[in-house]
Structure formats: C-alpha cells, structure tokens
C-alpha positions in Angstrom: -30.3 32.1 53.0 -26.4 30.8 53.6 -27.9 27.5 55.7 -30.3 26.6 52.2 -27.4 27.4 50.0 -25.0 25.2 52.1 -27.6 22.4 52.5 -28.2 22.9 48.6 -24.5 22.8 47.6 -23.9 19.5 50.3 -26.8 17.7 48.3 -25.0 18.3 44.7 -22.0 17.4 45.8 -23.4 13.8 47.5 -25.6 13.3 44.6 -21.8 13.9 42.5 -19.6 11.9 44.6 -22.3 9.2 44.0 -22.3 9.4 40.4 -18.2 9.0 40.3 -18.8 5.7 42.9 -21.3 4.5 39.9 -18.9 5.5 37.2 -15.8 3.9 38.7 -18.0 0.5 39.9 -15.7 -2.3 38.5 -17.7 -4.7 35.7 -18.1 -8.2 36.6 -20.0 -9.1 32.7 -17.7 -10.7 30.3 -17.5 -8.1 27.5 -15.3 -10.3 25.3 -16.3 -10.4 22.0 -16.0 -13.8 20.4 -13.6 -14.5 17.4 -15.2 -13.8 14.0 -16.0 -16.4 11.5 -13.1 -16.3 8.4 -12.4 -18.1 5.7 -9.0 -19.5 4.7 -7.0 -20.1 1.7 -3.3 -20.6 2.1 -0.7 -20.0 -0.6 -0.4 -23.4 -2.7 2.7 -25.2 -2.2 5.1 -26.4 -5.1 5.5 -30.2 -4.4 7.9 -30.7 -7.2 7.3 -32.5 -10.4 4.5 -29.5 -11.4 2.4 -31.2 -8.4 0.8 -28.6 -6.0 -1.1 -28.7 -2.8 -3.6 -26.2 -1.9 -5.3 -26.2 1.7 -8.5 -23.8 2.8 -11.4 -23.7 4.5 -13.0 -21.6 7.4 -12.8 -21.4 11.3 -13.9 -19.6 14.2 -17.9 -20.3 13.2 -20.8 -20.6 14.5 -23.0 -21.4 11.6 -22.5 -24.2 9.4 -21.9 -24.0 5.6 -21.1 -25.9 2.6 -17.2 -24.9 1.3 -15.3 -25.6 -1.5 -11.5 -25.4 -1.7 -10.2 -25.1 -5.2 -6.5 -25.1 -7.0 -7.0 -22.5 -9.5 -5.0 -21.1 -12.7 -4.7 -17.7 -12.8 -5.3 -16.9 -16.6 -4.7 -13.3 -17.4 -8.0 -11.4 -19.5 -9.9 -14.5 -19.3 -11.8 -16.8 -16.4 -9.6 -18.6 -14.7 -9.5 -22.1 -14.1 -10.1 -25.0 -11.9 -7.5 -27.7 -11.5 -8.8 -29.5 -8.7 -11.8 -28.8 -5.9 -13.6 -30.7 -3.1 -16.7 -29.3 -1.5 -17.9 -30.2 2.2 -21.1 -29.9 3.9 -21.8 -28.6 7.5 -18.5 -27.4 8.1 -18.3 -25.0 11.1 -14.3 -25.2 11.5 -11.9 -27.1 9.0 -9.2 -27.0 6.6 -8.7 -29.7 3.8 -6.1 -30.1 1.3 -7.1 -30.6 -2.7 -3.7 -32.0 -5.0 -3.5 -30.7 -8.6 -0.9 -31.0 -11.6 0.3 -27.5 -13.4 2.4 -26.4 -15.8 5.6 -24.7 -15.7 5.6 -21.1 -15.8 1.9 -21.2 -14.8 0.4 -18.8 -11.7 -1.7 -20.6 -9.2 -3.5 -19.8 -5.9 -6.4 -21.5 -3.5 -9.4 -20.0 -3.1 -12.1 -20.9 -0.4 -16.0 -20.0 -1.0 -18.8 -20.4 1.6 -22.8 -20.9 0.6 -22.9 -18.2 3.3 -21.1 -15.8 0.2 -18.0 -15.4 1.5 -14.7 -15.8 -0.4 -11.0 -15.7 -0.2 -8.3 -16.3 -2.3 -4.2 -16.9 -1.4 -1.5 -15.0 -2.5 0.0 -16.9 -5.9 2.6 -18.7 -6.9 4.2 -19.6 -10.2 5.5 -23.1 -10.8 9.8 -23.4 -12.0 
C-alpha cells in the first residue's frame, strides 16, 4: 500500500510541477492595447483685439468621421452660441483651428463633435 501511495503522491506532484512550468511560460503575443480614439478641444486662445482662436478635433482613430470645431459663447440660462465653425469629412486624426471675434467680458470655449456622437468641450476663458 506505501509503493501505490508513493507512486500516487510522485504523479501529483509531476502533474503540479508541470502546471507551475505552464503558469510561468513567458508570452511571446503582443497584448498591447492600442490607444483609444478621443476627441480634442483645446482652451481658446485670446489673440488680442477680442480675436480668439479655437483648435479641436480627434486622434488616435480608426474609423473615420465627419467633425466640427466650433468657437462658442457661453451664455448663462440660455443656448449658447456659435461664433465660428468648420466641419470636415473622413477625418481619422486631425486638429484645425476656427478664428472668431468676441466681446469683452464674454466667456468662450471650443468644442469638438463627431457623427460618431462623441463630444468635448475646453475649459473657458473670458476675454479682458
């Protein structure tokens, strides 16, 4: 009965020095997952003379999309509103400027919208 136990016990414990060799087998696949698609809207910038510039768009995609970058007013308890815009069509990966004129006093920020549905706005700024 000691031999079968023995010969028993050996087996398990080759069958579980195996299974650590398996479990510690170095991967050669690439598991890197690539970059997901974003959009981007950057804070305007004050150009002087109530002039702005406003710059988005979307990058690390794999899908094309139309996008428009706008220059928007930020109006408090009603819609805001457009200064300036430009749309592009199958657009995997670019930004693009759009130039407006504000008014002193005025919050403004950039927002970026994809016919995929996404959207981001910028942080705002208010014009001296």
């Amino acid at each position: 009965m000691n031999i079968k136990r023995s010969v028993a016990g050996l087996g398990v414990a080759v069958v579980g020095l195996a299974g650590v060799g398996l479990a510690s087998a170095p991967a050669f696949a690439d598991t890197t997952e690539p970059a997901a698609c974003v959009m981007r809207a950057y804070k305007p910038v004050d150009q002087g003379n109530q002039n702005m510039e406003a710059r988005g768009g979307r990058g690390n995609c794999i899908n094309p999309a139309t996008v428009t970058v706008m220059l928007k007013r930020d109006i408090t308890a009603f819609p805001d509103s457009i200064v300036e815009s430009s749309t592009r069509s199958s657009i995997y990966n670019a930004t693009w400027s759009v130039y407006g004129v504000g008014a002193s006093g005025k919050q403004y920020y950039t927002q970026s919208d994809s016919s995929t549905g996404a959207s981001l706005q910028s942080g705002r700024i208010t014009l001296g």
